[in-house]
C-alpha positions as CSV (number, residue, x, y, z in Angstrom):
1,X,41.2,159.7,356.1
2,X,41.9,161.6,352.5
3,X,41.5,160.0,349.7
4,X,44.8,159.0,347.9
5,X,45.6,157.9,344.1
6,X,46.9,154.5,344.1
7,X,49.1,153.0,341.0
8,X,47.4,151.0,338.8
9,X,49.9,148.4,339.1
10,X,48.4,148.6,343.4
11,X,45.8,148.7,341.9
12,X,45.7,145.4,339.8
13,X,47.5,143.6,342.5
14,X,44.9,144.4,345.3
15,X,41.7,143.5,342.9
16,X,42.8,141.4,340.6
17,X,44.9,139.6,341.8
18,X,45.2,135.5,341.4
19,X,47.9,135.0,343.4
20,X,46.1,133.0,346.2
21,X,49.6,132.5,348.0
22,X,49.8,136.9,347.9
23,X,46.7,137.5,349.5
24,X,46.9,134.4,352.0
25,X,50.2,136.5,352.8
26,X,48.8,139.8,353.0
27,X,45.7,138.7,355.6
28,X,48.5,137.2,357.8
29,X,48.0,139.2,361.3
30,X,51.6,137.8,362.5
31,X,53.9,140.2,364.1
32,X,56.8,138.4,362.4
33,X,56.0,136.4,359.6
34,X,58.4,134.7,357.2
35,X,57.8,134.0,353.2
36,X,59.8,131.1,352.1
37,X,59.9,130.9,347.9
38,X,61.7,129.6,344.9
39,X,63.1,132.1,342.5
40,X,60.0,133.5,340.3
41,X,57.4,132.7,342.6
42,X,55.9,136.0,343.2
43,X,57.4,136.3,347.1
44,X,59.4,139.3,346.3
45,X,56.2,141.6,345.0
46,X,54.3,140.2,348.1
47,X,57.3,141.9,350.3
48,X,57.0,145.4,348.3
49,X,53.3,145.6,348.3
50,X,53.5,145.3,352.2
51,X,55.7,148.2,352.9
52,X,53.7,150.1,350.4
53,X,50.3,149.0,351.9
54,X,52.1,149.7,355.4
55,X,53.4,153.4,353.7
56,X,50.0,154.2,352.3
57,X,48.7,153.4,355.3
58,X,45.9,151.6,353.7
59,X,46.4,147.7,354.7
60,X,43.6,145.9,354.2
61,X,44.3,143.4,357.8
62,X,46.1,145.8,360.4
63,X,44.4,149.0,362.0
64,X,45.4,152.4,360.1
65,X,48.0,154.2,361.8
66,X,47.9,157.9,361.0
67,X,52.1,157.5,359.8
68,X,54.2,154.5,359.7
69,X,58.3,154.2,359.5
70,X,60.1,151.0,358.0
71,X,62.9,150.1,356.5
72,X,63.4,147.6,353.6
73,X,66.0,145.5,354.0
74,X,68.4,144.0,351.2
75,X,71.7,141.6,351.6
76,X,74.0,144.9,349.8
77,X,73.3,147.9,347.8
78,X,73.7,146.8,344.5
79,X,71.2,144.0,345.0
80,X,68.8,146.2,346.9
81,X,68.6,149.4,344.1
82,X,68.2,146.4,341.6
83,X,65.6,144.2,343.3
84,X,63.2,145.7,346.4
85,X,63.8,149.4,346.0
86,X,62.8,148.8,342.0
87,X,59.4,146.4,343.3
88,X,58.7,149.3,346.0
89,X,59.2,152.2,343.3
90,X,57.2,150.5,340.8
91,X,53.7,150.4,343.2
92,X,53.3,154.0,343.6
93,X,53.0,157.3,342.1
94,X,55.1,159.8,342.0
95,X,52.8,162.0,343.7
96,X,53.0,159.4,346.7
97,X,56.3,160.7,347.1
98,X,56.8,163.9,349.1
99,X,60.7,163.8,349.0
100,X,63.5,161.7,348.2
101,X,67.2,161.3,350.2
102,X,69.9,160.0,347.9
103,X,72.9,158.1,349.3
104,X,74.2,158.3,345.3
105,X,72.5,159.7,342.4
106,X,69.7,162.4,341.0
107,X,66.5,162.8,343.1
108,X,65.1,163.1,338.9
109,X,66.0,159.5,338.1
110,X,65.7,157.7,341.8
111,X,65.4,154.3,340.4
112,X,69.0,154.4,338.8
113,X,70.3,155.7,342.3
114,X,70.7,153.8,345.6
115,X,68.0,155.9,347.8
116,X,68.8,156.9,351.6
117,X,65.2,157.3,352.7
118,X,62.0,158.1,350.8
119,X,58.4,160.1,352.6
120,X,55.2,158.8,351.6
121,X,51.8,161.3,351.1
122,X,50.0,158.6,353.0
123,X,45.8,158.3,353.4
124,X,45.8,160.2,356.4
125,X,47.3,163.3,354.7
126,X,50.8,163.1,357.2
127,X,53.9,161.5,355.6
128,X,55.5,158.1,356.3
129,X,58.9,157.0,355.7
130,X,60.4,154.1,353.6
131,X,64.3,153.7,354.7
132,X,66.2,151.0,352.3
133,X,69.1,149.2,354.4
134,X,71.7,146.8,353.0
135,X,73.5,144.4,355.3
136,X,77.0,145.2,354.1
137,X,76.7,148.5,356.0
138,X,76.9,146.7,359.2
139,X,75.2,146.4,362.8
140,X,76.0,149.7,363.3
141,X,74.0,151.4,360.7
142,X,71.1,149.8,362.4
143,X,70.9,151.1,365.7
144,X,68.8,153.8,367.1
145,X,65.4,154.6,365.6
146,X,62.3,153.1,366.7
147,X,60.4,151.4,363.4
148,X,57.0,150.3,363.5
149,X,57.7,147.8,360.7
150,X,60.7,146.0,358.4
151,X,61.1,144.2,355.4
152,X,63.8,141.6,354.8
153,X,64.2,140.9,351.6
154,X,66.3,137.5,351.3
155,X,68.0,136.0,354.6
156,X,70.2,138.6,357.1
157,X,72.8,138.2,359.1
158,X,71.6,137.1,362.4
159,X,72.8,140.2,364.2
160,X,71.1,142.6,361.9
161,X,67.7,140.8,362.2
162,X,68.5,141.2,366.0
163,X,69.0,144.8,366.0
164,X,65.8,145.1,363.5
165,X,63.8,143.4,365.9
166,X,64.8,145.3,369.0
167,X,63.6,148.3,366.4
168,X,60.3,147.1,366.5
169,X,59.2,146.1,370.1
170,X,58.9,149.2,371.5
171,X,55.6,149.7,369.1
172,X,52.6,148.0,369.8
173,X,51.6,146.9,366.7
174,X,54.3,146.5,364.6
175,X,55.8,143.8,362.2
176,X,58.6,142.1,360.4
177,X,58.3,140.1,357.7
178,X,61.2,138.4,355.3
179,X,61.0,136.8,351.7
180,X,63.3,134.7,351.0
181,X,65.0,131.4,349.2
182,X,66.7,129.5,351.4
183,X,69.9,128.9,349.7
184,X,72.5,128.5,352.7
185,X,71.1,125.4,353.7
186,X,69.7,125.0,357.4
187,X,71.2,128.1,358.8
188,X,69.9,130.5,361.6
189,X,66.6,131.2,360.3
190,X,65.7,127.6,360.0
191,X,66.5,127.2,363.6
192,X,64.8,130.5,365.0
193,X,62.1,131.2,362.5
194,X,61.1,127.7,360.7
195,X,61.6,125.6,363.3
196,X,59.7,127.8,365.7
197,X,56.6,129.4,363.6
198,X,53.8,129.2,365.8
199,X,51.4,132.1,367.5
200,X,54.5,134.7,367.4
201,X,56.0,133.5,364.0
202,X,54.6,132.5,361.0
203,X,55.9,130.8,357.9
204,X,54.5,129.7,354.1
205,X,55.9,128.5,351.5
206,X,55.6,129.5,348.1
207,X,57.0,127.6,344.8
208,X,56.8,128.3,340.8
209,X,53.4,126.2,340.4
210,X,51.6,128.8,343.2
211,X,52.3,131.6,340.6
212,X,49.5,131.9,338.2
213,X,51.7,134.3,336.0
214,X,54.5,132.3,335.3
215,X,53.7,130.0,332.0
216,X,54.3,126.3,332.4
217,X,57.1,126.6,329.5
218,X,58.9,129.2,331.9
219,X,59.0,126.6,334.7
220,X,60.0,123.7,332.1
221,X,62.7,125.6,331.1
222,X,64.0,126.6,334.4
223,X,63.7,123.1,335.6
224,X,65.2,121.5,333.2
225,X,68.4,123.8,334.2
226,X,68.5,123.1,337.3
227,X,70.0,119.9,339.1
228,X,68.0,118.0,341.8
229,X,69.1,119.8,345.0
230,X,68.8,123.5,343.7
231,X,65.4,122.2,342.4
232,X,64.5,122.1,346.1
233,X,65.1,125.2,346.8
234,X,64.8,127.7,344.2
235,X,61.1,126.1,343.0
236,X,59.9,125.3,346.6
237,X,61.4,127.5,348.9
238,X,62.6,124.5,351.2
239,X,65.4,124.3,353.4
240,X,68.0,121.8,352.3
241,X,71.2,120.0,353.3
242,X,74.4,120.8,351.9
243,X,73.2,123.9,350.3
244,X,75.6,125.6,352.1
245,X,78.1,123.4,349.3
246,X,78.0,125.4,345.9
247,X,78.1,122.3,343.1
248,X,76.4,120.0,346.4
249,X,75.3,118.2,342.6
250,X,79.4,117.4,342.5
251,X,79.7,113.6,342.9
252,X,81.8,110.5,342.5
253,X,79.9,109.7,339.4
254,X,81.3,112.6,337.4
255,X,84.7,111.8,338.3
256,X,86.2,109.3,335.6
257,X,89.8,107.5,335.0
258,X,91.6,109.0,332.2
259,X,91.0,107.4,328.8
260,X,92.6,108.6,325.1
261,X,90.4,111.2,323.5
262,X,89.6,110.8,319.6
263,X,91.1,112.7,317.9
264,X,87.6,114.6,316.2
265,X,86.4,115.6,319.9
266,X,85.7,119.3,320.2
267,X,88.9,120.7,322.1
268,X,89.1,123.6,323.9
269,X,91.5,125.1,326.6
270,X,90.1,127.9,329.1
271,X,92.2,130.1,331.4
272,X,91.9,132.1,334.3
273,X,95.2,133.9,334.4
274,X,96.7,135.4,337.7
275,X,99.9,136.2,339.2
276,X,99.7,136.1,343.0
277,X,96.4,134.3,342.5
278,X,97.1,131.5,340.5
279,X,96.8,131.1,337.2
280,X,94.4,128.4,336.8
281,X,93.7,126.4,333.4
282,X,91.5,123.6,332.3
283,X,91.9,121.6,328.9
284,X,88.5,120.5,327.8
285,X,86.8,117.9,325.3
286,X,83.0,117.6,324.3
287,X,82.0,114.1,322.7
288,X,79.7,113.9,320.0
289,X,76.8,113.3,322.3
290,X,77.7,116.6,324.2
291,X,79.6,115.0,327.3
292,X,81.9,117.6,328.7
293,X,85.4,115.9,330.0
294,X,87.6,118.2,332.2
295,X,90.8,116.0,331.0
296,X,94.1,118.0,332.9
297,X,94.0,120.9,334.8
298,X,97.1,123.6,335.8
299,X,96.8,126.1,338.7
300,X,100.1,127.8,339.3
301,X,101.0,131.4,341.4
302,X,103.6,134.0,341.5
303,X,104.8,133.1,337.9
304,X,105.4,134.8,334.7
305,X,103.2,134.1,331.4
306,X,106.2,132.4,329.6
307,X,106.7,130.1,332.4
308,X,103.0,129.6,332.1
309,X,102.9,128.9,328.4
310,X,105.7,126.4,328.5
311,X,103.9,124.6,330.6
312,X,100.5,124.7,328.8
313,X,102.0,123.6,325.2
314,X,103.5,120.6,327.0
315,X,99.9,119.4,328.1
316,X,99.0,120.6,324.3
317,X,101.2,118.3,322.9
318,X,99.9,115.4,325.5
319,X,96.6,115.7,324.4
320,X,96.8,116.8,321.0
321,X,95.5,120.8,321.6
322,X,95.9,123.6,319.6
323,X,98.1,126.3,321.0
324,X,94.5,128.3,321.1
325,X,92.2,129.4,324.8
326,X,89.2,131.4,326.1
327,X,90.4,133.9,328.4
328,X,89.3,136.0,331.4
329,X,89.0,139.7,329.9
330,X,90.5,141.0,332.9
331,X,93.9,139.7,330.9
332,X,93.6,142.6,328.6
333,X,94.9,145.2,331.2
334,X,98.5,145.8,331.5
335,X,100.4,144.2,334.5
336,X,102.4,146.0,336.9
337,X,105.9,147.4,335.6
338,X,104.6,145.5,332.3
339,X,104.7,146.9,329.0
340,X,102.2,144.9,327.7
341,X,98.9,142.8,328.8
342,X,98.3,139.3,330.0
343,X,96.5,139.1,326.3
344,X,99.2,140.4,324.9
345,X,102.3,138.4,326.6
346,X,100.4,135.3,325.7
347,X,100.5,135.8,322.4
348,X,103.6,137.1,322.1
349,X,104.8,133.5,323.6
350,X,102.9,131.7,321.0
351,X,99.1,131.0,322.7
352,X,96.3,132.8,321.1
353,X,93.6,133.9,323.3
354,X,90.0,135.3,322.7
355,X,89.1,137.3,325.5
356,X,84.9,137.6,324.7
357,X,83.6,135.0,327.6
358,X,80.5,135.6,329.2
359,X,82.0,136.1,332.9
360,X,78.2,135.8,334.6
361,X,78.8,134.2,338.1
362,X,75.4,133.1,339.3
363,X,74.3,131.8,336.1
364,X,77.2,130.6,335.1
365,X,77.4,128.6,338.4
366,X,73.4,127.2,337.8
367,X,74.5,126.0,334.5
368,X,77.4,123.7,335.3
369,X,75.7,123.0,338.5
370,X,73.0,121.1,336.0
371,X,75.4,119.7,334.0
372,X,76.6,118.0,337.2
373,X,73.3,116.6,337.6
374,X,69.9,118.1,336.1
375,X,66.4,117.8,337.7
376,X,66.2,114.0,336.1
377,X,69.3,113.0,337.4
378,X,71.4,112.9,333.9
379,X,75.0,114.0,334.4
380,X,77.0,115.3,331.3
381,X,80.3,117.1,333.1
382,X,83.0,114.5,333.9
383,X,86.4,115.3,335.4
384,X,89.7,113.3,334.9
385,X,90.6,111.9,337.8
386,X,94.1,113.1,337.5
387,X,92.5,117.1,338.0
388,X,93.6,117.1,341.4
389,X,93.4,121.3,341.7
390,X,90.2,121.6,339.8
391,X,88.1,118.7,342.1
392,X,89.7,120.0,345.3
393,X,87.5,123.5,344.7
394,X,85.1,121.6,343.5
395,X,84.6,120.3,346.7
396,X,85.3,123.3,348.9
397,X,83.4,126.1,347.2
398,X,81.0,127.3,349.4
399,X,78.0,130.1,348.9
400,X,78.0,133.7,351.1
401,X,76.2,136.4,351.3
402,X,73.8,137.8,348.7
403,X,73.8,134.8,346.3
404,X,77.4,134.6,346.0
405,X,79.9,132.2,346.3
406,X,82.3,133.2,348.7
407,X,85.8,134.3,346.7
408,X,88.3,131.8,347.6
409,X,90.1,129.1,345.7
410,X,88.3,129.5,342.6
411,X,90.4,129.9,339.8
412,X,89.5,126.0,338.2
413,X,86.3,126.9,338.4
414,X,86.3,130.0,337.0
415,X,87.9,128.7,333.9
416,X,85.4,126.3,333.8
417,X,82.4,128.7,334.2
418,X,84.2,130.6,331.1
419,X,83.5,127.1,329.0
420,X,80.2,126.5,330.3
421,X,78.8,129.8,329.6
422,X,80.3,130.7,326.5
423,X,81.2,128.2,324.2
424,X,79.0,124.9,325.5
425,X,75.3,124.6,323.9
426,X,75.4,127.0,322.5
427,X,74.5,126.6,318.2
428,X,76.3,128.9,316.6
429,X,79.2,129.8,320.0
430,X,82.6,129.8,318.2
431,X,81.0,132.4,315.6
432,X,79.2,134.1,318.1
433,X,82.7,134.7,320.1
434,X,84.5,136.2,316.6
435,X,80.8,137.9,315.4
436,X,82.7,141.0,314.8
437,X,85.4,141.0,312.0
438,X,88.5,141.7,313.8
439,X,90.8,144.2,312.2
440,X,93.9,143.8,313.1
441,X,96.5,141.0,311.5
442,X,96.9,139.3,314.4
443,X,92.9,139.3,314.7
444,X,92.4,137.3,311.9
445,X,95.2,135.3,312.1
446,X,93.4,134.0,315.5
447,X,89.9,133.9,313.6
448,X,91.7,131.8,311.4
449,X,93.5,129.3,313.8
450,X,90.2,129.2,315.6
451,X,88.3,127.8,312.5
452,X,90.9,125.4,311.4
453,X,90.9,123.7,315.1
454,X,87.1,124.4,315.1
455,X,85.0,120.8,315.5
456,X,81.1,121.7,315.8
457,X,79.8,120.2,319.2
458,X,76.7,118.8,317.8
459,X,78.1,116.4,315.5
C-alpha cells in the first residue's frame, strides 16, 4: 500500500472522534446494515465517511481491496448535490480526486454542480469510483454494473434498493448501508430491514442526545418546535404510526365552534391565489395570548379575481377585516392573455396585497405542525368549525418522497403556512414584511393601510 494524505476533517473524525454511536457504526461487519436517526444526530457524516473509508480503501473493519466502486444514493438531485455529495466532498482532498464527471456544472466548482461520477487516488495507488444516484431517475438508471458497495442516504423506493442490492451480490465482500429518518411511518423498510435485522441485517438507532456536538440549547430549541409525534422520529429515529399523515398532530381538540372575535384581535387574511387550482383563502385572528384561530376559509377554481374579491370583502365585512392580505409571490406574474398580474388585478378591485411571505415548505410545515401540538402537548392553532375546505386537507395531506408533502389539495394550507411563517412570532413581523421603503404611491398607500389595521400580537 502507498501512503495517501487524508483531510484533516478524516482525520479528526477517525481520531478524535466522540461520537461513540459513529464508531460503533463504522466497526459494524454487516453486509447490509441500516442507521436509523433523528435530524442532527450525526447519521448522515457516519454515511459519507463510509464511502470515503470504502474509496480510500483504508477501512479500519473490512479487508483492503486494491479498488472499490459504489454509488451514493440520494431521494433526487437537488437533495443529493445539497446533502451526501456536499458530506462526501468535504472528507477528502482534492488531490484524492483523479477526475471528475459532471451531469451539470464546472469540473472547477464540483460542489455547486450535480456530479455524474467521481475516481478516487486510493491507498493502493489504483483509482476507485464514487457514483451519486438520485431516485427520481428511476429503476432504469440502476441497472447493469456490478458495485462492491452502496450508500442510501434517507429511505428508497423499494424497487431501487432491489436493483442496488442485486448490484452487490455478485461481490464477495460487499455492503450496503442506509441513513435514515423514518418519516413515512412503517413502510417497506420497517417490514424488510427493522423487522428483520439479525446476522444478515443490522440496525441502530441514533437520536440528538448520542451527538456529543450538538449543545443542549440546540436540542431545547428544536424540541420545543416540534409536536409529540415528529418528536419521535426526527430526535430518535423510530418508526411511528401515522407518520405517513403530514399534521398527524391535527386533532379534535383544535377544532372549535365559532364564537364573535373582539374587536382588538390581531386580524389577518392570507391567500393562495389560483385559477384552475383554486384560489384558496383563510381569514385569521391571534388573541392576546398568541392563540391562532382559522375563523372562515374560501377555496374556489376556474374564476376570475373580481369574482374572487367580491367574495372575500363579504367575509370582510362578516368579521370585521380590513380589505388587506399576505399573498403567494407567484401572484406577481402576469396571467395568461392578462394585461396585468394577480397582484395587480387585486388591487385594482380594491384588496391590497403584500407579496413578501416566507414560502419555506418543510419548515413551514414543522412550525404549524407544533402549533397543533408541541412536544408538551400545548395546542395554540384552532380552526372554526365552519372551515369545511381548510380541515378536509388538513386531514388528507400526506408526505412523499424526499421530505415532501405530496402536491395535492393544498391550497388552505398553503395559505396558512404563509401566516405561520411570516407574520406569527415573530417580534417585529409586520415591519419586517415593509423593511424596505416602498416607492411607489400605491406602496405606501399599502404601508399605510397596513399600520392603521396593524394590532401587535404580543399584547
Amino acid at each position: 500500500m502507498s501512503d495517501i494524505k487524508l483531510s484533516w476533517q478524516l482525520q479528526e473524525y477517525l481520531q478524535k472522534n466522540k461520537h461513540k454511536k459513529q464508531t460503533e457504526f463504522h466497526a459494524d461487519m454487516s453486509s447490509n446494515k441500516w442507521l436509523f436517526g433523528g435530524n442532527r444526530t450525526g447519521k448522515t457524516e457516519c454515511g459519507a465517511v463510509e464511502a470515503v473509508l470504502w474509496a480510500l480503501c483504508i477501512h479500519p473493519h473490512r479487508k483492503s481491496r486494491n479498488a472499490t466502486e459504489g454509488w451514493v444514493v440520494s431521494l433526487s438531485t437537488r437533495f443529493g448535490r445539497d446533502v451526501a455529495q456536499r458530506k462526501v466532498l468535504k472528507y477528502l482532498l482534492e488531490e484524492n480526486i483523479s477526475d471528475t464527471i459532471m451531469l451539470k456544472g464546472k469540473k472547477t466548482s464540483r460542489e455547486r454542480g450535480i456530479i455524474d461520477y467521481i475516481t478516487i487516488h486510493n491507498a493502493f495507488g489504483t483509482e476507485s469510483k464514487i457514483g451519486f444516484k438520485s431516485c427520481d431517475q428511476g429503476r432504469e438508471k440502476f441497472q447493469g454494473e456490478s458495485l462492491d458497495w452502496v450508500w442510501f442516504d434517507e429511505e428508497p423506493p423499494e424497487d431501487i434498493y432491489e436493483e442496488c442490492l442485486l448490484r452487490t451480490l455478485d461481490k464477495q465482500g460487499s455492503a450496503i448501508w442506509g441513513t435514515m429518518t423514518p418519516l413515512k411511518g412503517k413502510s417497506w423498510v420497517y417490514d424488510r430491514i427493522f423487522l428483520k435485522s439479525g446476522s444478515d441485517i443490522s440496525v441502530m438507532h441514533m437520536s440528538w442526545e448520542d451527538n456529543p456536538y450538538l449543545p443542549e440549547s440546540e436540542i431545547k430549541r428544536m424540541q420545543s418546535s416540534l409536536s409529540m409525534s415528529a418528536l419521535e422520529s426526527r430526535k430518535y429515529g423510530r418508526f411511528m404510526d401515522g407518520t405517513g399523515l403530514v399534521f398527524n398532530e391535527f386533532h379534535d381538540d383544535n377544532i372549535v365552534d365559532p364564537f364573535d372575535i373582539p374587536e382588538h384581535w390581531y386580524r389577518m387574511i392570507s391567500i393562495d391565489p389560483g385559477f384552475t387550482n383554486p384560489c384558496a383563502v383563510l381569514w385569521i385572528v391571534v388573541d392576546p395570548d398568541d392563540n391562532i384561530f382559522v375563523v372562515s376559509d374560501y377555496s374556489v377554481p376556474e374564476q376570475t379575481v373580481p369574482y374572487h374579491t367580491r367574495e372575500i370583502k363579504k367575509i370582510n365585512e362578516q368579521f370585521n377585516f380590513a380589505n388587506i392580505a399576505i399573498i403567494d409571490s407567484a401572484a406577481l406574474s402576469r396571467t395568461l392573455g392578462s394585461a396585468s398580474s394577480v397582484v395587480e388585478q387585486f388591487e385594482q378591485n380594491g384588496i391590497q396585497v403584500m407579496t413578501r411571505v416566507n414560502k419555506e415548505v418543510f419548515g413551514g410545515i414543522m412550525k404549524v405542525k407544533g402549533l397543533f401540538q408541541d412536544a408538551n402537548g400545548i395546542r395554540k392553532l384552532f380552526i372554526f368549525r365552519n372551515c369545511t375546505n381548510l380541515i378536509k386537507e388538513l386531514r388528507t395531506y400526506w408526505w412523499g418522497r424526499d421530505e415532501k408533502p405530496v402536491k395535492k389539495d393544498d391550497h388552505c394550507i398553503d395559505a396558512l403556512r404563509y401566516f405561520v411563517s411570516t407574520l406569527y412570532q415573530n417580534a417585529n413581523a409586520h415591519d419586517t414584511v415593509l423593511r424596505n421603503k416602498p416607492k411607489s404611491i400605491l406602496g405606501q398607500t399599502k404601508r399605510r393601510l397596513i399600520r392603521e389595521t396593524k394590532i401587535n400580537i404580543s399584547q
